[in-house]
Backbone bond lengths (Angstrom), bond angles and torsions (degrees), N, CA, C in turn:
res aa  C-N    CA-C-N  psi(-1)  N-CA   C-N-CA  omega(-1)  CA-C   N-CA-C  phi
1 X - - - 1.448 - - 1.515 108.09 -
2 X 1.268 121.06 128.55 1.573 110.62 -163.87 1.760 78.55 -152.80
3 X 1.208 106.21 170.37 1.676 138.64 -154.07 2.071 95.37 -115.14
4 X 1.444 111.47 -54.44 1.770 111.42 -149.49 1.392 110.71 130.51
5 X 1.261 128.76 -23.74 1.139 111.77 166.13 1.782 104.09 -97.88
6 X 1.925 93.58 142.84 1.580 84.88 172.06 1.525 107.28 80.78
7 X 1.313 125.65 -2.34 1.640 125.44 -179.43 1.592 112.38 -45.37
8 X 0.727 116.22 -57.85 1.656 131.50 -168.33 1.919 107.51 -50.94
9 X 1.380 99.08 -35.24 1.696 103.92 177.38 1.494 103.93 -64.35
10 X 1.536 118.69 -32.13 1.513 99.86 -177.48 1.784 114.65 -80.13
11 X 1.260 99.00 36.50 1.997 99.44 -171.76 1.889 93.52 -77.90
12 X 1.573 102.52 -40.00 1.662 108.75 -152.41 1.464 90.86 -67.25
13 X 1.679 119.21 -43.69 1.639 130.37 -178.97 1.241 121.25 -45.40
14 X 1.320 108.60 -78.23 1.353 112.52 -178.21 1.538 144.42 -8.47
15 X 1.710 97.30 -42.08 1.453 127.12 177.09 2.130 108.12 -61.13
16 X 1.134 93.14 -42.56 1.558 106.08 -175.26 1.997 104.50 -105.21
17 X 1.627 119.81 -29.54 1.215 104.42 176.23 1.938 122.27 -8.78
18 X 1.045 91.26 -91.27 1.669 117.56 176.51 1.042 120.22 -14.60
19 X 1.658 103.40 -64.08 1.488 110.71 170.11 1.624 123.56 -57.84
20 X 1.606 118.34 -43.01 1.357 125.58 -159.34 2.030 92.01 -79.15
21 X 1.481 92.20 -28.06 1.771 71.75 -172.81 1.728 119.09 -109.41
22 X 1.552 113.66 41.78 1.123 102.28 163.17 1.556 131.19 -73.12
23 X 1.028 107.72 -39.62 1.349 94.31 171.47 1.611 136.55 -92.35
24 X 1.527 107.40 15.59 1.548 108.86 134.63 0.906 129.49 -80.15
25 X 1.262 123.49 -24.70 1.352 137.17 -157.28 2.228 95.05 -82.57
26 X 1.194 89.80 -42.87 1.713 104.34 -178.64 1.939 105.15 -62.60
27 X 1.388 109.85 -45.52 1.370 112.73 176.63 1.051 116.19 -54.89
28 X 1.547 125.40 -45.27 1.681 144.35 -170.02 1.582 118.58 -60.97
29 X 1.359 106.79 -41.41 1.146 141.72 -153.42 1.846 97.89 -63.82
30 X 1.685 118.05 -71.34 1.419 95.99 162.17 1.549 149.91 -32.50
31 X 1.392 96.42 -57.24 1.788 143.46 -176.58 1.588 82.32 -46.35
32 X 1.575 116.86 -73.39 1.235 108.93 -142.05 1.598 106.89 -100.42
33 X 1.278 116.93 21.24 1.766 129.81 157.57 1.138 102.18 -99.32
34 X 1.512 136.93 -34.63 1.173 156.06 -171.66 2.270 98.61 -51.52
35 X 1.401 69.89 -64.97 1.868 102.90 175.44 1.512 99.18 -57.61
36 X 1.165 119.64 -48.82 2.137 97.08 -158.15 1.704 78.92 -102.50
37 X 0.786 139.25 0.94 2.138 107.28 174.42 1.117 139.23 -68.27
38 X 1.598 111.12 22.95 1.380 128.32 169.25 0.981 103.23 -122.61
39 X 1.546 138.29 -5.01 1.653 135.77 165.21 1.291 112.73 -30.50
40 X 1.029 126.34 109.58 1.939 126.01 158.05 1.444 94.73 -62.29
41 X 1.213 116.72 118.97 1.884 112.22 166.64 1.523 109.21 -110.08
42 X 1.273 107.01 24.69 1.709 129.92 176.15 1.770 88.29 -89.00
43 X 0.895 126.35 -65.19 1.948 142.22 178.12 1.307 98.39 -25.59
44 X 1.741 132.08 -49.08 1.316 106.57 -158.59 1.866 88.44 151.05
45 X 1.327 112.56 177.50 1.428 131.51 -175.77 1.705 109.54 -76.21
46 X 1.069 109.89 137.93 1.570 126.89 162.22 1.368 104.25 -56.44
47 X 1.394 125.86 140.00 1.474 117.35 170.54 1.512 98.74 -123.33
48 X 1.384 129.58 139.24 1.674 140.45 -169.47 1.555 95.26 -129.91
49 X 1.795 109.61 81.01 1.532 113.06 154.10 1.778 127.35 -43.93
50 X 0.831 104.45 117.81 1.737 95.21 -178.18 1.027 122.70 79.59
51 X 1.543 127.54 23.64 1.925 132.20 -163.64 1.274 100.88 -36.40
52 X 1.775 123.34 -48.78 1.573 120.10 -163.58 1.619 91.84 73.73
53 X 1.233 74.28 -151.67 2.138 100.63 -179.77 1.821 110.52 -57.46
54 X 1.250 111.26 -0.62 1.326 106.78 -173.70 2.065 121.37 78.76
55 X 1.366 79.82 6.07 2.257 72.50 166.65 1.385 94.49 -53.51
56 X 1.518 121.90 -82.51 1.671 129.71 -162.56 1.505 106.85 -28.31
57 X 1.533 111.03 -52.84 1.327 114.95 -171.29 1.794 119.35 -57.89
58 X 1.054 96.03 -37.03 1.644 105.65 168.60 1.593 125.35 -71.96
59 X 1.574 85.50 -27.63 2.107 76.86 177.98 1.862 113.47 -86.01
60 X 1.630 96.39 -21.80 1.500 97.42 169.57 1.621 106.40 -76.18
61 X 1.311 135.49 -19.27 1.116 130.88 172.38 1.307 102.81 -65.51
62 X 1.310 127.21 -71.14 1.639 126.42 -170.99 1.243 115.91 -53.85
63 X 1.366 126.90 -22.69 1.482 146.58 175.59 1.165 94.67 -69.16
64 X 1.851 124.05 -79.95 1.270 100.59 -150.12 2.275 85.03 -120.38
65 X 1.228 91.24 127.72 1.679 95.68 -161.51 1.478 98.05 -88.11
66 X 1.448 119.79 -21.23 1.431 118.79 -165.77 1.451 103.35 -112.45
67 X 1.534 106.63 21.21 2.037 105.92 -176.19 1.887 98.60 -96.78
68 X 1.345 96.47 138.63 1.911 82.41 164.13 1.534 97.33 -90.37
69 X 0.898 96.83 160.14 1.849 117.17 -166.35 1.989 116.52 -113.12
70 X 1.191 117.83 118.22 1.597 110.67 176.97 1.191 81.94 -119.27
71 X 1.784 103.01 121.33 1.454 125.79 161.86 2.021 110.75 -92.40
72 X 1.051 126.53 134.19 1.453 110.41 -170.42 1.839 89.49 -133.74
73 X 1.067 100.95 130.90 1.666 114.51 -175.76 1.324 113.97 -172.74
74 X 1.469 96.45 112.55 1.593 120.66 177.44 0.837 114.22 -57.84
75 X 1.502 140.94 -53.15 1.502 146.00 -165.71 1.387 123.33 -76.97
76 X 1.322 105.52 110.60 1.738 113.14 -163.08 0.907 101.83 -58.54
77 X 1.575 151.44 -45.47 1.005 142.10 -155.10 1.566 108.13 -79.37
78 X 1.232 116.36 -54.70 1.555 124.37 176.93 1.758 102.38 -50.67
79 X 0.963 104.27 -56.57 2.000 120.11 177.66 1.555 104.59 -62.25
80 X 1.233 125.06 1.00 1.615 120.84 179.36 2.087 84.69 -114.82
81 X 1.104 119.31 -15.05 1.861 118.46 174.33 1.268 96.09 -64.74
82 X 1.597 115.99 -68.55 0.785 133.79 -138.81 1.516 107.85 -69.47
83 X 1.266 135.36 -39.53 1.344 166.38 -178.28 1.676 99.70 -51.56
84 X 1.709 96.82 -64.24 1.214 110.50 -170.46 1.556 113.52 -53.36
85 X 1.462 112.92 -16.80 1.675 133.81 -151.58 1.711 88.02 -94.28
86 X 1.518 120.91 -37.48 0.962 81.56 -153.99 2.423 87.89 -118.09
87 X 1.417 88.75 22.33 1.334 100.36 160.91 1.974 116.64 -79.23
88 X 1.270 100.45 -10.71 1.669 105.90 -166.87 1.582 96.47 -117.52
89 X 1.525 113.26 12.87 1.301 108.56 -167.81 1.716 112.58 -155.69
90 X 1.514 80.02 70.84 1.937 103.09 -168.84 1.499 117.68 -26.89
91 X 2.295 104.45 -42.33 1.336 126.08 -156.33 1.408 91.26 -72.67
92 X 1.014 131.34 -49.59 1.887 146.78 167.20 1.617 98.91 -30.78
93 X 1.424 134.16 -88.78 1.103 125.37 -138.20 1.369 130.04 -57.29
94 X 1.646 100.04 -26.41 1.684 85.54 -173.83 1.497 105.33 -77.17
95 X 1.702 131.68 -12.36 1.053 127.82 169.23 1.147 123.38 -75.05
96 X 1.406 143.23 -18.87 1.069 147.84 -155.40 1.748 125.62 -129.93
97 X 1.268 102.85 118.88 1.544 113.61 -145.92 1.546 85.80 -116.31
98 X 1.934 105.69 125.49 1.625 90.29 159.33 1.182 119.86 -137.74
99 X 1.137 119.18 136.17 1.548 125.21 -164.87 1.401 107.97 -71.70
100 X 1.347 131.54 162.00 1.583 110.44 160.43 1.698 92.06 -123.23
101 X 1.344 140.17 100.70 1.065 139.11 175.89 1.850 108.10 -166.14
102 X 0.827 129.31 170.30 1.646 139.24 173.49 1.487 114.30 -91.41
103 X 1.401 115.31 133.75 1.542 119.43 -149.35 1.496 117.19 -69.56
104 X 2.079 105.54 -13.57 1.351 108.19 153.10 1.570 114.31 -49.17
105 X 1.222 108.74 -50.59 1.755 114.50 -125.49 1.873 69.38 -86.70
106 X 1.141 143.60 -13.12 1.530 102.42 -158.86 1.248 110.66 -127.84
107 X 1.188 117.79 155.57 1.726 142.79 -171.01 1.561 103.91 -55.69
108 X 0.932 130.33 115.52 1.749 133.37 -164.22 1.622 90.19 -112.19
109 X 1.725 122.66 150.66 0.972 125.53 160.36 1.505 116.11 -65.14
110 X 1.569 125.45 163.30 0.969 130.18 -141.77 1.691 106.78 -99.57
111 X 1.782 110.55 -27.59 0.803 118.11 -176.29 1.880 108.53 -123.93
112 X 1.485 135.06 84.50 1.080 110.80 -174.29 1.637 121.45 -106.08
113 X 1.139 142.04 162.74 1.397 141.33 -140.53 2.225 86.23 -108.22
114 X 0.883 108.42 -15.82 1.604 116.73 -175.64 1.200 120.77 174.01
115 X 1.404 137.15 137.49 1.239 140.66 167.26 2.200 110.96 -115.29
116 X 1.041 92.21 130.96 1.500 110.42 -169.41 1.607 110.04 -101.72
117 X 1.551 134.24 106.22 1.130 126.82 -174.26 1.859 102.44 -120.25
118 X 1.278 139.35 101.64 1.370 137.96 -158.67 1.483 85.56 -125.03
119 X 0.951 125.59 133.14 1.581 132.22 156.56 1.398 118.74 91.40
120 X 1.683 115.36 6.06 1.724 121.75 -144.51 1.285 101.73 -127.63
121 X 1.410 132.44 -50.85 1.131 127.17 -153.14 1.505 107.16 -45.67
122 X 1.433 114.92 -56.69 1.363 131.85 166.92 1.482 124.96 3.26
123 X 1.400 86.13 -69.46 1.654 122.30 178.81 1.602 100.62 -31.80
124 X 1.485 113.10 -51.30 1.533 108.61 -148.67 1.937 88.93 -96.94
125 X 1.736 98.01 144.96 1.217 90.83 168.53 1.525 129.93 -112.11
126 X 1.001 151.25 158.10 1.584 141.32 -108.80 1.666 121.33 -77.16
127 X 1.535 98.82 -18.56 1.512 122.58 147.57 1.457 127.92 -46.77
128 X 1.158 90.85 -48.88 1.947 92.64 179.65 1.578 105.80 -91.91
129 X 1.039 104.18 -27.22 1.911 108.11 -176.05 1.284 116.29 -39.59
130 X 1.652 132.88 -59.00 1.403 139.94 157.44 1.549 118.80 -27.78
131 X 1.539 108.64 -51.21 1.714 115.09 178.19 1.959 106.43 -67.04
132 X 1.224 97.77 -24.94 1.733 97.24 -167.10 1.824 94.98 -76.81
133 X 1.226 93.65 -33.00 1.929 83.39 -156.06 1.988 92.88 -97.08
134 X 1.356 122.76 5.30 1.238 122.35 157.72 1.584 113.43 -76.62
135 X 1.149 97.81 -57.27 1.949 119.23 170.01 1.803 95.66 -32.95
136 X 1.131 97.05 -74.08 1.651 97.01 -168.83 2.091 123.52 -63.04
137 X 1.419 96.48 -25.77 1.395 96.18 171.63 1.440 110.72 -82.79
138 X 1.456 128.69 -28.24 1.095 145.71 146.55 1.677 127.81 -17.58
139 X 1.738 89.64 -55.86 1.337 101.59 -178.85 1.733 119.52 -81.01
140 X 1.818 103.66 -39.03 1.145 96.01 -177.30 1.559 127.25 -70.72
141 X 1.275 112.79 166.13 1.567 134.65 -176.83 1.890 92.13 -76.53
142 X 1.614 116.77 131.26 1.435 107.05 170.40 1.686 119.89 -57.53
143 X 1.521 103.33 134.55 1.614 112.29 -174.23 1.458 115.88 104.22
144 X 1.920 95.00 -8.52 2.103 83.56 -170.82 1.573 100.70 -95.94
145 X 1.285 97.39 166.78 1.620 118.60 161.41 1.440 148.50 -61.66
146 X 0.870 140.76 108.32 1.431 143.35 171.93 1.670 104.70 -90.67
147 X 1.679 102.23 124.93 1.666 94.81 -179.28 1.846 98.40 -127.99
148 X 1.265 95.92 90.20 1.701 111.41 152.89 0.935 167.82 -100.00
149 X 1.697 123.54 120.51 1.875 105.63 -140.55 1.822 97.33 -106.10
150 X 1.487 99.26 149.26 1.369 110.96 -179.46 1.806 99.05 -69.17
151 X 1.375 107.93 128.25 1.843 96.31 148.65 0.634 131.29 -77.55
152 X 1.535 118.40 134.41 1.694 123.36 173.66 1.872 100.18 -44.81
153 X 1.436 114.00 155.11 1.401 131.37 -0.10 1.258 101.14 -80.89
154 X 1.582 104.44 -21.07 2.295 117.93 -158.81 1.111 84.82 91.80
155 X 1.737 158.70 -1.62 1.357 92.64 176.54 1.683 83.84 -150.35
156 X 1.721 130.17 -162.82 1.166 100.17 -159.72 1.851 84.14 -113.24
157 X 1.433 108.31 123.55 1.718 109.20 170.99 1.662 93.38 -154.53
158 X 1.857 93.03 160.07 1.094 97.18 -158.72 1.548 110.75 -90.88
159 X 1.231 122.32 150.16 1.860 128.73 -163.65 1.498 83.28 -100.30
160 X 1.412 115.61 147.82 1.749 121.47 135.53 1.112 113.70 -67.08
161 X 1.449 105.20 179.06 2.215 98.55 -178.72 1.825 76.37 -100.81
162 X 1.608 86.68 153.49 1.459 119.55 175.75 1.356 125.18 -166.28
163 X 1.410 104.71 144.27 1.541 102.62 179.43 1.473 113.31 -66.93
164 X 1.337 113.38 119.58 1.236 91.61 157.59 1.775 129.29 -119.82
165 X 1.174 99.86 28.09 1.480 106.25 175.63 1.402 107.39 -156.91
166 X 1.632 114.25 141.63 1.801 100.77 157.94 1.658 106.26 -142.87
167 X 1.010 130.90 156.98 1.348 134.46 -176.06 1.496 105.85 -145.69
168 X 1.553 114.95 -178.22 1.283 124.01 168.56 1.658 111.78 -130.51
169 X 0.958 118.85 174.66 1.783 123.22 -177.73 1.928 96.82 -170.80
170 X 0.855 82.70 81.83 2.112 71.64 160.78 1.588 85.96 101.71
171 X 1.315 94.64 -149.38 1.548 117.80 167.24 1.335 129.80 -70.02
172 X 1.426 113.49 -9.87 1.428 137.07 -162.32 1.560 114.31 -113.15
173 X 1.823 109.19 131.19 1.678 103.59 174.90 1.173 97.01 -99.80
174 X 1.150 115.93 133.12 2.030 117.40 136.62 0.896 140.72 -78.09
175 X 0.723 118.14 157.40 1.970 127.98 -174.45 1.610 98.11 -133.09
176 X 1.725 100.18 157.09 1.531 126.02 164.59 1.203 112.41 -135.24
177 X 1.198 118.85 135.46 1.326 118.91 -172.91 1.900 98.18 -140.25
178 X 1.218 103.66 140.43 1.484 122.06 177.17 1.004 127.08 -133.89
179 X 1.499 147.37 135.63 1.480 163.04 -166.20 1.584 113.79 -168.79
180 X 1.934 102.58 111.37 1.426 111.59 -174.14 1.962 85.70 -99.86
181 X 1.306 104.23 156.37 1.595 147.34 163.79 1.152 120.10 -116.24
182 X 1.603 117.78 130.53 1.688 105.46 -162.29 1.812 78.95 -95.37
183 X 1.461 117.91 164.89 1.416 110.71 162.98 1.229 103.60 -132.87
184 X 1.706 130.15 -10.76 1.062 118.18 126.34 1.789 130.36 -149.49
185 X 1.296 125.58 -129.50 1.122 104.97 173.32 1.102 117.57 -85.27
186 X 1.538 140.54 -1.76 1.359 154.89 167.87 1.582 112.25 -92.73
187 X 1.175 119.76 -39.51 1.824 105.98 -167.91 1.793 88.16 -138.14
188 X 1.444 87.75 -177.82 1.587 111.47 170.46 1.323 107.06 -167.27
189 X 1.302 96.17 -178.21 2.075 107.27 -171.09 1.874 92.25 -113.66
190 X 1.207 84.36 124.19 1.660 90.46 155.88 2.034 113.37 -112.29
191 X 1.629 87.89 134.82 1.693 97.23 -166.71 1.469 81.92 -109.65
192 X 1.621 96.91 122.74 2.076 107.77 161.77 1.315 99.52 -114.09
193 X 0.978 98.10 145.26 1.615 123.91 178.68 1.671 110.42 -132.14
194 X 1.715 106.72 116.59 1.419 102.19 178.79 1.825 87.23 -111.80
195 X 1.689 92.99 157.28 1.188 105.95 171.44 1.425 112.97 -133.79
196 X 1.703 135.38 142.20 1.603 133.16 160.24 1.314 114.42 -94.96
197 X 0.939 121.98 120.41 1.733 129.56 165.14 1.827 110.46 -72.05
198 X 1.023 115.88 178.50 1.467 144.26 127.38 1.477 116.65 -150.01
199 X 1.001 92.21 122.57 1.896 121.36 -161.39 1.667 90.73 50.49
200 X 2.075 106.58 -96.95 1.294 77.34 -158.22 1.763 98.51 -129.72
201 X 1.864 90.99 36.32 1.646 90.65 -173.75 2.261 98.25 -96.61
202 X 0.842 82.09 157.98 1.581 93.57 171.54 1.452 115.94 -82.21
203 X 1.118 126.24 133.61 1.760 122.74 -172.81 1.421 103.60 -125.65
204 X 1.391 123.40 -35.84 1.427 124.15 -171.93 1.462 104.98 -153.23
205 X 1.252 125.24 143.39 1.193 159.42 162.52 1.616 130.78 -114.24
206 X 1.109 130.93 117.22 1.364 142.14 -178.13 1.423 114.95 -130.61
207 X 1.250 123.77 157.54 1.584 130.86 -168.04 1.156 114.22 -160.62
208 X 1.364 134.78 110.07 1.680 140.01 170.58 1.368 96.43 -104.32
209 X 1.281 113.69 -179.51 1.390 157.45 176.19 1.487 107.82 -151.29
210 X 1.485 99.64 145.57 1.447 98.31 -177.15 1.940 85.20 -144.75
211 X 1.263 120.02 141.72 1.627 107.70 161.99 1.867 113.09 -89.61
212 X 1.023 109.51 162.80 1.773 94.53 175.85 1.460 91.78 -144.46
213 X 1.482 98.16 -178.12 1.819 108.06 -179.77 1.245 86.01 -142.22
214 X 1.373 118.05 102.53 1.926 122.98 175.19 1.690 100.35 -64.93
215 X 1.474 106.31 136.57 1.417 105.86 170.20 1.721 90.41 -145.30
216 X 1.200 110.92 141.43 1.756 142.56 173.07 1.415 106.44 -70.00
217 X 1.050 132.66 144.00 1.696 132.68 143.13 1.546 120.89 -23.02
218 X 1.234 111.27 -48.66 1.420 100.88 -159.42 1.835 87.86 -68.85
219 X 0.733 125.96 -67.82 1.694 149.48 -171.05 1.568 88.76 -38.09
220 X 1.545 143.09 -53.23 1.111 122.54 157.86 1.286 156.50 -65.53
221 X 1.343 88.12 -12.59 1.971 124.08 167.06 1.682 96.66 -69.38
222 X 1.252 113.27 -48.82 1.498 102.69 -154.15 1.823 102.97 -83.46
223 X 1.305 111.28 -31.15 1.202 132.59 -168.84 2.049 98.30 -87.06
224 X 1.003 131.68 -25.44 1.657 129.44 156.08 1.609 103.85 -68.70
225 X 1.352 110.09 -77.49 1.501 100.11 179.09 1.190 151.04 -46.37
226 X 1.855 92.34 -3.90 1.611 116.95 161.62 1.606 110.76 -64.92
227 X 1.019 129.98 -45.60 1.522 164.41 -160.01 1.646 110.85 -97.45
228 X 1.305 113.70 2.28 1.288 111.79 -172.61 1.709 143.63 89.04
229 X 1.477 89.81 -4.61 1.749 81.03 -179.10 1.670 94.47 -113.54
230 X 1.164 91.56 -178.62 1.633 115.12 -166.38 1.694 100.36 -125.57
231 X 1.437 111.60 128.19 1.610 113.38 170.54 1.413 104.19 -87.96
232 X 1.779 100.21 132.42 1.260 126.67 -179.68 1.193 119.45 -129.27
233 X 1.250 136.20 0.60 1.399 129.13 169.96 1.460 103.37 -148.86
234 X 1.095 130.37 143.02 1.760 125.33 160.18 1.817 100.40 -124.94
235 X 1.266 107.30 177.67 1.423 121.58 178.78 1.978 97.89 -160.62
236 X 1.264 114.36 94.84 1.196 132.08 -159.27 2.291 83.10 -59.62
237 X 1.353 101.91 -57.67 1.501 115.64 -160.40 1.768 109.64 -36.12
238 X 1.201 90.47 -56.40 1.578 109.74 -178.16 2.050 121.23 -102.55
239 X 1.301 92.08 -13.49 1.520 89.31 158.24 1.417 92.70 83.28
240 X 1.043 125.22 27.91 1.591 113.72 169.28 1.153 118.88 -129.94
241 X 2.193 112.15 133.49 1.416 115.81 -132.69 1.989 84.98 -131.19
242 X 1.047 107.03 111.23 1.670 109.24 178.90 1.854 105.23 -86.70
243 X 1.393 95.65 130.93 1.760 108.20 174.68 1.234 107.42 -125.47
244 X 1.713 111.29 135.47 1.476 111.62 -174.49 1.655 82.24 -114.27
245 X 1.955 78.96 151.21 2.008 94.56 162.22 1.659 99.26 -79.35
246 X 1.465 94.52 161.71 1.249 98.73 171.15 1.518 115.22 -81.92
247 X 1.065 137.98 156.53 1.416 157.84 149.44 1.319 115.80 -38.17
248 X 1.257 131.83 106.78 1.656 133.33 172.90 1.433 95.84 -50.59
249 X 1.694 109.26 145.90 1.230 123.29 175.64 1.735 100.55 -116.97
250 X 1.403 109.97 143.01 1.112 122.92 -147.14 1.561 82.05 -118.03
């Protein structure tokens, strides 16, 4: 899930995305249907900041079956997943719109029923943060939802590298491996490293960098309600913090 800045680092990812994030993707999956089942999708289009490969995009699909969906994702490679997802998935296409641009750079509908940001906020660093969460109160229809999850950790400290995932597919194990670097007191680099086995030889190796700007809940609570929305739901487990616009008063 990526924002536009930095797109091109998710080329090496993409290939392993899928695999490394099923079982966040499986945790999320209640939490964040849980989160949109009061969406009016009468209001206007779902907007999916950062789709990536399209997991997010699919659980707001199964969530909300009657929403049209704008997926917006810079990264060709992740945006060539995502494509493919909804090339194998006829019932998908006429709903599902995907931009290929960065959630600054692009023209948002005027009225949307929810906007979904999972994996992104990060991305932006504390400069652009104000323009992102104007953009989105901006966009929504009064009464809708914004559903945004904090990244681990929130704040900027340094990780060892560690596995944190392994699976199988075929004949082959994978591995994920992660290690953040603070670079300063605001952001750091996180280095992923996927690896393929057979049994116990190594076949492929890949390596991104990504920079981030860790930000906490409270710091996004205070920084939405600058912008107009109000926090209404949290989910401490999975880090995902729902903000409603307010309601025009008549």
């Amino acid at each position: 899930m990526t924002d536009g800045s930095g797109a091109d680092s998710y080329a090496a990812a993409a290939e392993f995305y899928d695999l490394m994030a099923t079982p966040y993707v499986a945790q999320l999956d209640p939490i964040l249907s849980a989160m949109l089942a009061q969406t009016d999708t009468t209001a206007g289009p779902v907007v999916d900041i950062g789709a990536g490969t399209g997991l997010s995009t699919m659980l707001i699909a199964d969530a909300l079956p009657d929403a049209e969906i704008v997926a917006v994702e810079p990264a060709p490679a992740m945006r060539a997943v995502l494509v493919s997802r909804l090339a194998a998935r006829r019932d998908l296409r006429d709903r599902i719109t995907v931009l290929p641009t960065g959630f600054l750079d692009t023209e948002l509908p005027s009225r949307c029923a929810s906007v979904v940001a999972l994996g992104v906020i990060g991305h932006f660093d504390p400069r652009s943060r104000p323009r992102v969460w104007t953009t989105i109160a901006g966009a929504l229809a009064p009464g809708a939802d914004a559903v945004v999850e904090v990244q681990r950790p929130g704040r900027v400290t340094a990780d060892p590298e560690r596995r944190y995932t392994r699976t199988r597919a075929g004949a082959l194990q994978y591995e994920g491996w992660s290690r953040a670097d603070p670079v300063d007191d605001e952001s750091l680099v996180w280095r992923m490293t996927y690896r393929s086995y057979r049994d116990d030889r190594l076949l492929q190796e890949a390596i991104t960098e990504h920079r981030v700007w860790p930000v906490g809940a409270d710091r996004l609570d205070a920084e939405a309600r600058a912008a107009g929305l109000r926090l209404a739901a949290t989910d401490a487990g999975t880090g995902l913090l729902r903000f409603t616009k307010q309601e025009l008063r008549r």
